[in-house]
C-alpha positions as CSV (number, residue, x, y, z in Angstrom):
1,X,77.3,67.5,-61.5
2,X,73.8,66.4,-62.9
3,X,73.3,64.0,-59.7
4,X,74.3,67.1,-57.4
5,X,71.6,69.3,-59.4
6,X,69.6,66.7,-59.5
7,X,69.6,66.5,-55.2
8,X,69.2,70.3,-55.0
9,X,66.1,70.3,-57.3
10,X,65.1,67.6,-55.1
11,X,65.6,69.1,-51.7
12,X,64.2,72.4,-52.9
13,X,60.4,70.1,-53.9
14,X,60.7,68.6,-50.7
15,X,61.1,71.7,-49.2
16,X,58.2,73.5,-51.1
17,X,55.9,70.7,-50.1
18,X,57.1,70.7,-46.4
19,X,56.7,74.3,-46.0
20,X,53.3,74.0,-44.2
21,X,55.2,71.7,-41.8
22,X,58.5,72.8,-40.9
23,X,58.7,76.5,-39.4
24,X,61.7,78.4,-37.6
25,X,62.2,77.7,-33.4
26,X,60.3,80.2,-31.6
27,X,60.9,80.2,-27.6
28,X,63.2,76.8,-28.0
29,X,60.2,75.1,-28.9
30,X,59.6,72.4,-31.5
31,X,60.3,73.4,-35.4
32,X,57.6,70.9,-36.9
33,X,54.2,71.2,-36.5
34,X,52.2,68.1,-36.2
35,X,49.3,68.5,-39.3
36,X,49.2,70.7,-42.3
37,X,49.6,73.9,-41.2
38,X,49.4,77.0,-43.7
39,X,50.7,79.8,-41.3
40,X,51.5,83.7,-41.7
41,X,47.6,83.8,-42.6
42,X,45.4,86.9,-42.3
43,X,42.4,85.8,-40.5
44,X,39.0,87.3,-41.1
45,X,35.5,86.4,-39.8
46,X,33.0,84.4,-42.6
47,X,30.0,82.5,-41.8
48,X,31.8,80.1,-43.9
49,X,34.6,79.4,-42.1
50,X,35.4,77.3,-38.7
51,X,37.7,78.8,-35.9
52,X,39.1,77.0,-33.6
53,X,42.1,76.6,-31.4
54,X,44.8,74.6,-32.6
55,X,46.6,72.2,-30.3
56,X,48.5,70.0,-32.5
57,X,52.2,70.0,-31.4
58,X,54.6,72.0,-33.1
59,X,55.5,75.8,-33.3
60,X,51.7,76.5,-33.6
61,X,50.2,75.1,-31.2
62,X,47.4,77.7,-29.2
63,X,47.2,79.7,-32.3
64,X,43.7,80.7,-33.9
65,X,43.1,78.6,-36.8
66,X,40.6,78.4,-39.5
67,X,39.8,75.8,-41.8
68,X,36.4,76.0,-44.8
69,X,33.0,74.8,-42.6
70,X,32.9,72.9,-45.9
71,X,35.5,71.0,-45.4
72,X,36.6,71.0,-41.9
73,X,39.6,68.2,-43.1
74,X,41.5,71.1,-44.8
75,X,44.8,72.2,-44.3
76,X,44.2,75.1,-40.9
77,X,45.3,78.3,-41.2
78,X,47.1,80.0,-38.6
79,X,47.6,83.9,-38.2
80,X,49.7,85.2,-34.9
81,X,46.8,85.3,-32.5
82,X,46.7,82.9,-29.8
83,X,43.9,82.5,-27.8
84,X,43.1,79.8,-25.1
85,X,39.0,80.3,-25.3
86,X,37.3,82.3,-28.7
87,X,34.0,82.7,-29.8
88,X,33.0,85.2,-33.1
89,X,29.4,86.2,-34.1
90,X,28.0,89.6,-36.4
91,X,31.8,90.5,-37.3
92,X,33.1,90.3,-33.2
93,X,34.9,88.3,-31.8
94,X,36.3,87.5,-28.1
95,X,39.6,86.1,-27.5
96,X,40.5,85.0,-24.0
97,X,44.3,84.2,-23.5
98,X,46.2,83.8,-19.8
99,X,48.3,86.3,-19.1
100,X,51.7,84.2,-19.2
101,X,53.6,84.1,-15.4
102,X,51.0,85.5,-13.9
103,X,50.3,84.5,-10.2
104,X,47.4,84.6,-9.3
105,X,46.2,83.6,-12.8
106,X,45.5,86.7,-15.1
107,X,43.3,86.5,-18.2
108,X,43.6,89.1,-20.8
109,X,39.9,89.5,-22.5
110,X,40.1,90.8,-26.3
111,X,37.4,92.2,-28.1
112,X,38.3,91.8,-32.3
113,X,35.9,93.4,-35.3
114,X,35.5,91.0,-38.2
115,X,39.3,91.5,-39.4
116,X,40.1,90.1,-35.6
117,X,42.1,93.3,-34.5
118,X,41.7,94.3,-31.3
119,X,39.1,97.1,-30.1
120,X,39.0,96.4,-26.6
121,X,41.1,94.9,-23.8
122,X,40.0,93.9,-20.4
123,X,42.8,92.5,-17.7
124,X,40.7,90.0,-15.6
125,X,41.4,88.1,-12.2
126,X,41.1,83.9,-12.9
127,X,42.1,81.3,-16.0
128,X,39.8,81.5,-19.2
129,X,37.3,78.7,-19.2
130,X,33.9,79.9,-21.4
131,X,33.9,82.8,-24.3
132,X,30.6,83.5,-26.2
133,X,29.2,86.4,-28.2
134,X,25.7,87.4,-28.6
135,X,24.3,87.0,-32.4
136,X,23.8,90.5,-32.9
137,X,27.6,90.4,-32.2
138,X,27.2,93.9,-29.3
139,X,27.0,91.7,-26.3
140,X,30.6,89.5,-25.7
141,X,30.6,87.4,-22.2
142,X,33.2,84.9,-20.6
143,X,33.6,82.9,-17.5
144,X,36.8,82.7,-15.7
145,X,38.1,80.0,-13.0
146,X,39.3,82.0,-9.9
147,X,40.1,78.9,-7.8
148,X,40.0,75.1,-8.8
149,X,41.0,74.0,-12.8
150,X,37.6,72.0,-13.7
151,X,33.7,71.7,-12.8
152,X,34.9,68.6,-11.0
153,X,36.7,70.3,-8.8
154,X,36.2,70.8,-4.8
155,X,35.5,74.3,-4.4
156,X,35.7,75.9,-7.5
157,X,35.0,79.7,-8.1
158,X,33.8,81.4,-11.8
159,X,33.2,85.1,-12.4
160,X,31.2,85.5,-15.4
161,X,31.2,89.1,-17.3
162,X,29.8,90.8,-19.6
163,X,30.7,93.9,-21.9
164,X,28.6,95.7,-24.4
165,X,29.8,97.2,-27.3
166,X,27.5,99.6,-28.2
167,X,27.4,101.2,-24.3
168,X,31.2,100.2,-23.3
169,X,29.7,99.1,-20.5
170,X,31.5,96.4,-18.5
171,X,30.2,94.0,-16.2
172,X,33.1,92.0,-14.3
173,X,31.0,90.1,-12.7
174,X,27.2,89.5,-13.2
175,X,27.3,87.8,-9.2
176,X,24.7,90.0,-8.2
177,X,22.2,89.2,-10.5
178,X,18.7,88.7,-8.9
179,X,17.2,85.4,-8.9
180,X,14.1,84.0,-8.5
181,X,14.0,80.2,-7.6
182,X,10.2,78.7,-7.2
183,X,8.8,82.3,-7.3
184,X,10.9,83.7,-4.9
185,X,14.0,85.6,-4.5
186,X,17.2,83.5,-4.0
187,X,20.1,84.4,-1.6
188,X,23.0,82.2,-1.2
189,X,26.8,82.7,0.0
190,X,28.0,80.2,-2.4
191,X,26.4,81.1,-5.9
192,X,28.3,80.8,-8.9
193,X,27.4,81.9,-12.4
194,X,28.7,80.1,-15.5
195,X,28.5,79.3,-19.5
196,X,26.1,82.7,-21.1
197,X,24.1,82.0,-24.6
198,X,22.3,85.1,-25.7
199,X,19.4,84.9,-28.1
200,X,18.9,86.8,-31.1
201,X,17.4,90.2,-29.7
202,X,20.6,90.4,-27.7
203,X,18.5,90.5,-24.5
204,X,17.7,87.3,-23.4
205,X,20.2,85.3,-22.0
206,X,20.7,82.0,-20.8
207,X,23.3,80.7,-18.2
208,X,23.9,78.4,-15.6
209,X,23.7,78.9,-11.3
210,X,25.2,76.5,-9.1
211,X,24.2,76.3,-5.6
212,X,24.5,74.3,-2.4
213,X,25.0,70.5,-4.9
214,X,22.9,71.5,-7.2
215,X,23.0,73.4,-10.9
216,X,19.9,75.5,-12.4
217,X,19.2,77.1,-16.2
218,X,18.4,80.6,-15.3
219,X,16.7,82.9,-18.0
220,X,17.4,86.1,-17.4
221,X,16.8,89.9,-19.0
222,X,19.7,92.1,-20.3
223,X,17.7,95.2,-20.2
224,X,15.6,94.8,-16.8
225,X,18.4,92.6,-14.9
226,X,16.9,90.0,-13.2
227,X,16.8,86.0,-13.7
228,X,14.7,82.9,-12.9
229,X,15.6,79.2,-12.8
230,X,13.4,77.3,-15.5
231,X,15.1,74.1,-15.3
232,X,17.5,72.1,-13.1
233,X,20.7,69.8,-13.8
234,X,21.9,72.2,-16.7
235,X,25.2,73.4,-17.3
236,X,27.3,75.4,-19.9
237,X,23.8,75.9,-22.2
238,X,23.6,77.2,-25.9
239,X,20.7,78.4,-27.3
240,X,19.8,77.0,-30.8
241,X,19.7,79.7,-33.9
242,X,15.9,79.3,-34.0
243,X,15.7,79.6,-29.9
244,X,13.8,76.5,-29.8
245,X,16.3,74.5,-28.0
246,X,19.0,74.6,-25.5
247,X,21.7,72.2,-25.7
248,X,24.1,71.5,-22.2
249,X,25.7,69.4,-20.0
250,X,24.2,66.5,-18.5
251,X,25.1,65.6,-15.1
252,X,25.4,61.4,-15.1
253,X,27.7,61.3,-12.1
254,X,30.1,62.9,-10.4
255,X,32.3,65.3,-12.3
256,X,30.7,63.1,-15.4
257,X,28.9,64.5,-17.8
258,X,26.9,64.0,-21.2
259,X,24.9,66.0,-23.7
260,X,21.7,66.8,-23.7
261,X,19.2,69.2,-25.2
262,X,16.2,71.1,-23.7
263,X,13.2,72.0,-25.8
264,X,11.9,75.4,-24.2
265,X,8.3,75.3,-25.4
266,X,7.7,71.1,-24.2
267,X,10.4,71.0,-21.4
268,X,11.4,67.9,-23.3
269,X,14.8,66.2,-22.6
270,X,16.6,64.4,-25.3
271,X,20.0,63.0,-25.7
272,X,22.2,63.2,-29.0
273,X,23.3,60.0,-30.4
274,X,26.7,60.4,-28.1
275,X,27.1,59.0,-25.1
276,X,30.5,60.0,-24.2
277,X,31.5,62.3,-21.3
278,X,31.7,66.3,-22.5
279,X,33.5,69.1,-20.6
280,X,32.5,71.5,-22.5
281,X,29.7,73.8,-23.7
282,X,28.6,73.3,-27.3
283,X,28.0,75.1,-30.1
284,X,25.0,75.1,-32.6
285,X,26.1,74.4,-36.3
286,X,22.8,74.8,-37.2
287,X,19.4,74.3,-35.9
288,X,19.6,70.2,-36.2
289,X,23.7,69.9,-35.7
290,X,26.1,70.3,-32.7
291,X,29.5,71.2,-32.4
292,X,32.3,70.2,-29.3
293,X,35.3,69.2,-28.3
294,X,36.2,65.6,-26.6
295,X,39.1,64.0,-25.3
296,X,40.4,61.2,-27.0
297,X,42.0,57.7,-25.6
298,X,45.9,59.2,-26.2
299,X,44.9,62.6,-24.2
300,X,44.4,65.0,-27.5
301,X,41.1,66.9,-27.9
302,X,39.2,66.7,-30.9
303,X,36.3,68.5,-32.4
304,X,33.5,66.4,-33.2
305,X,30.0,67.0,-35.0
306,X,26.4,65.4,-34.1
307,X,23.0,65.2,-35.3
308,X,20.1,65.5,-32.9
309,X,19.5,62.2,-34.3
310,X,22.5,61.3,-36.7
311,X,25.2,60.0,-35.1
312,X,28.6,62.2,-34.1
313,X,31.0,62.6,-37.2
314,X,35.0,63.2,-36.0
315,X,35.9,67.0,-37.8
316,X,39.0,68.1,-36.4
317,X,42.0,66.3,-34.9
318,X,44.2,68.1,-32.0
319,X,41.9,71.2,-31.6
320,X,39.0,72.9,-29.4
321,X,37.5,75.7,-28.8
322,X,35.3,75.5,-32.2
323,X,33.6,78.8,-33.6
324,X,31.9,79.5,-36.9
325,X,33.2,83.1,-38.0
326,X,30.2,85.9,-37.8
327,X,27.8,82.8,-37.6
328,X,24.2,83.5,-35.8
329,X,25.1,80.9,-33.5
330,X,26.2,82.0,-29.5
């Protein structure tokens, strides 16, 4: 009788310890999730806390998770929000998510407040590729793939939008945004608009144009709407807190690319201790410190951490999509 009690205290501690493993079958999928996983959690935005989408396997994988900034190697917790692209600044958020079965591709676009319930809801044509918010946290913009599944691709197609908060005014698609390119106005069939940063006043934005082989940083005005190319071979940019710098992608080759960072005042092109290829567009941790996901030798994505000068530091096995909650980052 004491061995039996002793095997049913037992189980019971192994249990308890496995509970942030082992979760009930949802949709026939797997019971186990991969890494520590603390889930049922009610998710708020904190300048002291890291979002992120989870992709290790398991019941929870696609879910929003958060871990300390502090300490990214903490057990992630995971509310019931799933999101394939998010982004949080100033207490909003933007979730993008496809629409599941739809055909052609459907993207649901949620706007959260800082306790990440919804306040909005856009239905959108394409798959969710780039989500950002503005750091005053009233602008929230996205870019979708209509045709094609990467930059590499032959023929791809983006729609990037905007919506404010303050003037619910939507913009599905900011495709007929004037441009000038060498002081003049550009006109071209096959233009494509792609990764938005706002800075600070929430009226200047950054993003990129691509065009007949070749990709340009446009700076453009909210308020007057109108852009100009300052800078070629940019893509996916993100403005720095201070607005000093933008940080991109690098084009080394075809459908290869590496990151970089753009000093605004000096023109100045400097590459991060990192010399890996990046799909991705990065976030600013702070004004010295970049965040962004890469994909690893076994075909996981991780989250990883560089200096401008310090070399990159691994943060966060199986995950993308990195955001700090109500940071002043876009």
């Amino acid at each position: 009788m004491k061995k039996i009690i002793g095997l049913i205290a037992g189980f019971v501690v192994l249990l308890g310890g496995a509970a942030g493993y082992v979760v009930s079958v949802r949709h026939g999928g797997a019971t186990v999730n991969a890494v520590p996983v603390s889930t049922g959690q009610s998710l708020a935005l904190d300048r002291s806390t890291l979002f992120f989408r989870n992709l290790a396997d398991g019941p929870d994988h696609g879910k929003l998770a958060a871990v300390p900034a502090a300490e990214p190697g903490a057990t992630r917790k995971v509310g019931e929000l799933s999101c394939d692209r998010f982004a949080a600044a100033r207490g909003t958020a933007i979730c993008l998510r496809l629409k599941p079965d739809s055909l052609p591709p459907v993207t649901e676009m949620l706007v959260l407040d800082a306790n990440l319930q919804e306040i909005h809801r856009e239905t959108l044509p394409g798959t969710p590729s780039r989500a950002r918010v503005s750091p005053n946290g009233r602008i929230v913009n996205w870019t979708l793939f209509v045709t094609g599944d990467s930059y590499a691709a032959t023929g791809f197609s983006t729609r990037t939008g905007l919506y404010n908060l303050d003037k619910k005014r939507l913009i599905k698609s900011i495709e007929t945004l004037p441009i000038l390119v060498d002081g003049e106005r550009y006109f071209a069939s096959d233009v494509n608009y792609w990764g938005i940063t706002f800075a600070a006043d929430g009226n200047r934005f950054y993003l990129t144009m691509g065009s007949k082989g070749k990709t340009y940083l446009i700076e453009a005005d909210y308020r007057l709407y109108r852009g100009e190319a300052i800078a070629r071979n940019v893509e996916c940019p993100s403005l720095s807190p201070d607005s000093r710098r933008i940080a991109y992608k690098q084009k080394v080759a075809t459908g290869k690319w590496r990151l970089a960072v753009l000093d605004l005042a000096t023109r100045k092109i400097t590459n991060p201790p990192d010399d890996r290829l990046l799909d991705d567009q990065p976030v600013w941790r702070d004004n010295d410190t970049l965040l962004y996901p890469l994909r690893a030798a076994d075909g996981s994505t991780d989250i990883w951490s560089v200096g401008l000068t310090k070399p990159p530091t691994l943060l966060i096995r199986h995950a993308t999509s990195p955001s700090l909650g109500g940071s002043q980052t876009s």
